[in-house]
N, C-alpha and C positions, 0 to 999 in steps of 0.2 A: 527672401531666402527660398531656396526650391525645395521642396517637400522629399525629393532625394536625401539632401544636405541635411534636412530636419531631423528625416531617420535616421542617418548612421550619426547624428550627431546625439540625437535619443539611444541609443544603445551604446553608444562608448559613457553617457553619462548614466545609465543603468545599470553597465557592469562597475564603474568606479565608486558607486553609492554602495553597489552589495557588497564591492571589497572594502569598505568603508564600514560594515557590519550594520547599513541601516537594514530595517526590515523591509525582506522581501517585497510584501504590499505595498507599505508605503513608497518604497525607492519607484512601484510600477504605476503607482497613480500620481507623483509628484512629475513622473519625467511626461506619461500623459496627457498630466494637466500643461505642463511646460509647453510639450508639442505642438498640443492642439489649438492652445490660445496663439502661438507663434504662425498658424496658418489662418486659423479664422477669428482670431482677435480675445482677448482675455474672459471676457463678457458671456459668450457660451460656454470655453471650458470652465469655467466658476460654475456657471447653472450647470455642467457636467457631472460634477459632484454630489450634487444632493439627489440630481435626478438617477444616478446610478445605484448613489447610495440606497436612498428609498425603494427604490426597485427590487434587488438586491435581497433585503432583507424581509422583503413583503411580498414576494416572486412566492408561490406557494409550490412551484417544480424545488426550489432552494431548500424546503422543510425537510428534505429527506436527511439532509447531512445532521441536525443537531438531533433529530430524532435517532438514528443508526447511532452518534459517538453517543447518548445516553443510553439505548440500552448494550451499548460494549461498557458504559459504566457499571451498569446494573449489573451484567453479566461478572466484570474483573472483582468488584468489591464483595458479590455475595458467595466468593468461593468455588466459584464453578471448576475455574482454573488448577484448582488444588486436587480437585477430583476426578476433571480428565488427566493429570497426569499421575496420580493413585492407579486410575483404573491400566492406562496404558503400561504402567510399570510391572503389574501384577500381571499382565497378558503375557508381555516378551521382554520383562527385566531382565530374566534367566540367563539370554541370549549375549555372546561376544558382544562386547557394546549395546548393551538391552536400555542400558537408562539413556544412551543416546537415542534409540530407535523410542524410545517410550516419548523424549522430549518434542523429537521429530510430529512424532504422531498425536500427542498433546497439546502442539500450537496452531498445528492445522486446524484442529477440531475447536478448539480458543480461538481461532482466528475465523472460522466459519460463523462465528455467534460475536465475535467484535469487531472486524473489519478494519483494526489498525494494526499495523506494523508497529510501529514505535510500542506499544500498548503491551505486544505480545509479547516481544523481545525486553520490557519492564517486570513484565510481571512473571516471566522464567527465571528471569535472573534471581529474582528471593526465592522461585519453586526448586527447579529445576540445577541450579549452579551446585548450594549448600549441597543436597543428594548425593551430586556426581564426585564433587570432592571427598565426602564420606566414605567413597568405597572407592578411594583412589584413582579418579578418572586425570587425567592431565590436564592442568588450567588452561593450558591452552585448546585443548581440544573439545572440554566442558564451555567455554566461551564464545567458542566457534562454532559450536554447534545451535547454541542456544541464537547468537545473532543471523545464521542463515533459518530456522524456525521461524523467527519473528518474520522473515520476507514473505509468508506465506500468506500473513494478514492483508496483501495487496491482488491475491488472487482469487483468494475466495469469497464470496459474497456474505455480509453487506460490504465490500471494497470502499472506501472513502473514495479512495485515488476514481477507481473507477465511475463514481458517480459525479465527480467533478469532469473528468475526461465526457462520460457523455450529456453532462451540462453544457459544456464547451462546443461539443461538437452535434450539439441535436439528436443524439441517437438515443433508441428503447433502453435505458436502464436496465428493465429486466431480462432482457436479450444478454447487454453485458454480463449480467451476476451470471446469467448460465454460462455464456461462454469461458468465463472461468474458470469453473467447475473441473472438466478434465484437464486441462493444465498446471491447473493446482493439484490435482492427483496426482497429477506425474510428475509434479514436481515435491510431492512427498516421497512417492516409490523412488526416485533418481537420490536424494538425499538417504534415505536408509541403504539405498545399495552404496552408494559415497562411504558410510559410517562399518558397512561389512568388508569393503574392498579395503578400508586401511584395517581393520582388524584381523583381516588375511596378511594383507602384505606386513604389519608390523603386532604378531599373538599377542607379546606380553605387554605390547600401549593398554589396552580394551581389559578389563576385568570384566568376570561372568556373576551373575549373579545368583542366589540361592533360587530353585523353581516353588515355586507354590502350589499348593495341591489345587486341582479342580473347580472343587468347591468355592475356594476363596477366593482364583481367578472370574469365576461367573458372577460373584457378590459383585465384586470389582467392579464390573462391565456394568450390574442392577443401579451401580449409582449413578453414571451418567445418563440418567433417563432427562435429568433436567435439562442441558446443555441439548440433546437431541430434537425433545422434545419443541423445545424451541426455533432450533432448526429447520425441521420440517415443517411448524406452526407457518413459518416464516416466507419460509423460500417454496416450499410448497403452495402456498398461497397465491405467492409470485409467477411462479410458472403456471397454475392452474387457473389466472386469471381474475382471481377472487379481489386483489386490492394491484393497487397502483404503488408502484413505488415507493410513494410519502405515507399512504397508508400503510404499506408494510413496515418501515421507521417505524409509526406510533404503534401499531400491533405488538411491534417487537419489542418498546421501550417497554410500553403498559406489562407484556407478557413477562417479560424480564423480571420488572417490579411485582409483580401478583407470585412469580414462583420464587424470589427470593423472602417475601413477607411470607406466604404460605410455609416454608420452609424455614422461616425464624432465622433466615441468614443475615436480612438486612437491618442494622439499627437503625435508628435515629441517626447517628454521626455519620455510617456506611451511605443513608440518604443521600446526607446532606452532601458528602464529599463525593459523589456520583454526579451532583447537579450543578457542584463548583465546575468540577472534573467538564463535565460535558459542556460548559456553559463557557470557562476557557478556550476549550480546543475549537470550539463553535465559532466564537469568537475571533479564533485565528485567521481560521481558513476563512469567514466570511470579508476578514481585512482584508487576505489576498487575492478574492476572488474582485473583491471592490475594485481593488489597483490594477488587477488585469484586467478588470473588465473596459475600465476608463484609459490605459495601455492601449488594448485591442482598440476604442475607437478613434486613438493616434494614428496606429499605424494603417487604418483602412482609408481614412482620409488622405496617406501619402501613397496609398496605391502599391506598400509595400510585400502585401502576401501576394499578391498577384504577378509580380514581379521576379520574387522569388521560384514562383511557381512555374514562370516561363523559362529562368533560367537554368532549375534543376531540370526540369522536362528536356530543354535543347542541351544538355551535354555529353547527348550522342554515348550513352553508359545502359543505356538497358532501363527497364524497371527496378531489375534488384539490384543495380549496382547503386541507381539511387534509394534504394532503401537501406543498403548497406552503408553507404553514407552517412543518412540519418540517423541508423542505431550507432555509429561508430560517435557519431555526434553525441549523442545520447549517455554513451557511457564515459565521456571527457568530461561531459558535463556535469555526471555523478560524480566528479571529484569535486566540485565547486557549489553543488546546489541542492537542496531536499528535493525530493520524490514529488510531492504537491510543487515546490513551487516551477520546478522544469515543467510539467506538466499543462500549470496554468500557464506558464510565459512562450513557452514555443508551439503545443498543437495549434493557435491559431494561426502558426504560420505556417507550420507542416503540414495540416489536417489537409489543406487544398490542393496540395503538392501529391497525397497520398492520392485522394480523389481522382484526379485528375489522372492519374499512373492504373486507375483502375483494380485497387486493391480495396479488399473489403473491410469497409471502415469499423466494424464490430471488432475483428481479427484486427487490426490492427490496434485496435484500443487494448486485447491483448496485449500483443507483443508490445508495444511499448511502454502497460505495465509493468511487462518483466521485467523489461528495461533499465526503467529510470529503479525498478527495487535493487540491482545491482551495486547502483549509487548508495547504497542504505549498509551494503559490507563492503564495500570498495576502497580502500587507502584513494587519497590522505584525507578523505571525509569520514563517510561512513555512519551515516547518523544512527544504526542501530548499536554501533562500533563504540559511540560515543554514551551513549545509553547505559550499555552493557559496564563500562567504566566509570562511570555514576552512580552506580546503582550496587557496583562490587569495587571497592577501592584499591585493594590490594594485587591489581591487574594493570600489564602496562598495553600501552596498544600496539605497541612490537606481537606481543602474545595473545592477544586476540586477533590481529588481524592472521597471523600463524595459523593457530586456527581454524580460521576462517577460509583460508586458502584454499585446499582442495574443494569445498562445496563453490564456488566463484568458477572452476573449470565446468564444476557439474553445470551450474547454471548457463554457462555459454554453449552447453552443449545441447541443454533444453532448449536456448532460442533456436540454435539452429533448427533442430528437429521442428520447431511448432513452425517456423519460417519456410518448412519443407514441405510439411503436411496440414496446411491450413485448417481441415477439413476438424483435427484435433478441438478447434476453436468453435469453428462454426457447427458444427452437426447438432449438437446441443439447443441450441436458440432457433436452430432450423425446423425443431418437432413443436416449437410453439403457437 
């Protein structure tokens, strides 16, 4: 059989496994394994597996990820979350839509010190949802705002998504966190002007809140000294040269855990449930990274990225027309697939297509975070979407995704721009 034939025979059985609801990883190293013994005999894909495996999990570039998802444990269980959005509430509650604007500004800042999506857009939902309904914000609009918050957790550093992206693709990690940095700005300020422009166009949606005197705005602000603190511990570090990637993980878990014990936030059971927490999600993403990884050396032996790569390069469309392809790709595919696992299963087919087109592979590890975070509020997936109705039962996902809706133009609006002005990405990682 021709190693053509192998591959599209391997992808029609990878998409029929996932419609099938196996998991992601496994569907990506079973049809691997399948592959690759079908080219070069059963005997090396079988030793494929342990040598991947073992790799893998003993790879010491690999430590960054269960390091970064404990201390976003350490971080969500010792309360932090409760007190950036305290503090944010008390600065510009006041305001037309203030406890949207305070959520907005609440996950960014949660999201800066845990770097999961899923994580951030869980734990709004007990913060952030009860509040809004209190002073009668609209469920759908409380919902939707909370699930486009939670995308934030893919842009700002420590990023999951982004440090599996440049696992995948060889590039400086801490390059990536910065280049983040200002597109998750902007992609806070675009979301709060989203949350002012419907409170223009529709007064009486948005309730105002009472102002708070001065004083007790500044207390506010004094108590997120921990959540910051850490941040700059952190990522400062990282830009300033001081630790490596993996070491900023364990900096950040250890620093997490010494300022939640200092602070009498974490107990015994807060511990324990941090290291379940981390030790799960760890565990996930290292399945999936297994099964792509054993995947990827299917389809290099059938010559398959390369292939692709001639063929997007010759269809006579431009650079960006084939880039507009590929995000177009990207957001079909957020209807069908989480964030991590598009990420692991297609950059190694893309990443050399992008290369090759001459676009800069940091920025690009952008924008196609942005991307695939899309897929995270997108009907008929939407895995923050799904989250947010788990977590709050009394929600249909007619009305979140409702919602959800106007911040999904915003966000199409930010890719553009960042796909305009690249520089948005790159200037950051450039002063490193």
């Amino acid at each position: 059989m021709s190693p053509d034939l192998v591959a599209i025979g391997g992808f029609v059985l990878l998409f029929a496994l996932m419609l099938l609801r196996v998991p992601v990883g496994m569907a990506m190293g079973l049809v691997g394994v399948v592959g690759f013994g079908l080219i070069t005999g059963f005997g090396p894909a079988l030793k494929l597996i342990g040598q991947t495996s073992m790799r893998t999990v003993t790879d010491y570039t690999f430590g960054v990820i269960p390091m970064f998802l404990l201390m976003g444990a350490f971080v969500s269980n010792s309360g932090m979350s409760r007190e950036l959005f305290r503090a944010a509430n008390a600065v510009i509650g006041h305001a037309r839509g203030g406890l949207g604007f305070a959520t907005i500004a609440a996950c960014g800042g949660f999201a800066a010190i845990s770097g999961s999506s899923v994580a951030t857009a869980a734990t709004f939902s007990t913060i952030a949802y009860p509040e809004m309904r209190r002073h009668n914000y609209p469920k759908s609009f409380a919902a939707g705002t909370i699930a486009a918050g939670g995308t934030l957790g893919a842009m700002f550093p420590p990023s999951t998504v982004l440090v599996v992206y440049g696992i995948i693709t060889e590039q400086d990690i801490s390059r990536l966190f910065m280049a983040g940095v200002v597109p998750g700005l902007i992609a806070v300020m675009m979301y709060m002007a989203t949350i002012a422009l419907i409170g223009i166009a529709r007064p009486g949606l948005l309730p105002a809140g009472p102002k708070l005197p001065l004083r007790d705005r500044v207390r506010a602000l004094g108590e997120v000294w921990a959540p910051l603190l850490l941040f700059v511990f952190v990522i400062g570090g990282l830009y300033g040269g001081l630790f490596t990637p993996t070491e900023a993980g364990g900096v950040g878990a250890g620093g997490a855990f010494i300022i939640g014990m200092a602070r009498r936030k974490l107990s015994r059971e807060a511990i324990l449930q941090s290291l379940l927490q981390a030790t799960r999600t760890a565990a996930a993403v290292f399945t999936v990274l297994i099964g792509a990884l054993i995947f990827g050396y299917f389809l290099t032996i059938t010559g398959t990225p390369q292939k692709i790569t001639e063929f997007m390069t010759g269809l006579g469309i431009g650079r960006y027309g084939v880039l507009l392809l590929i995000l177009l790709m990207y957001i079909v595919l957020g209807c069908l697939m989480d964030a991590m696992a598009m990420i692991i299963l297609t950059v190694p087919i893309i990443f050399p297509v992008i290369t090759a087109l001459g676009f800069d592979p940091i920025w690009f590890g952008v924008i196609i975070v942005m991307t695939v975070e899309l897929g995270l509020i997108h009907p008929p997936v939407g895995m923050n979407v799904f989250v947010i109705k788990s977590v709050i039962g009394d929600l249909s996902f007619s009305t979140i995704f409702r919602g959800v809706a106007p911040f999904i133009v915003t966000d199409l609006i930010r890719l553009a721009i960042l796909v305009a002005f690249p520089i948005l990405a790159t200037w950051l990682p450039s002063q490193m």
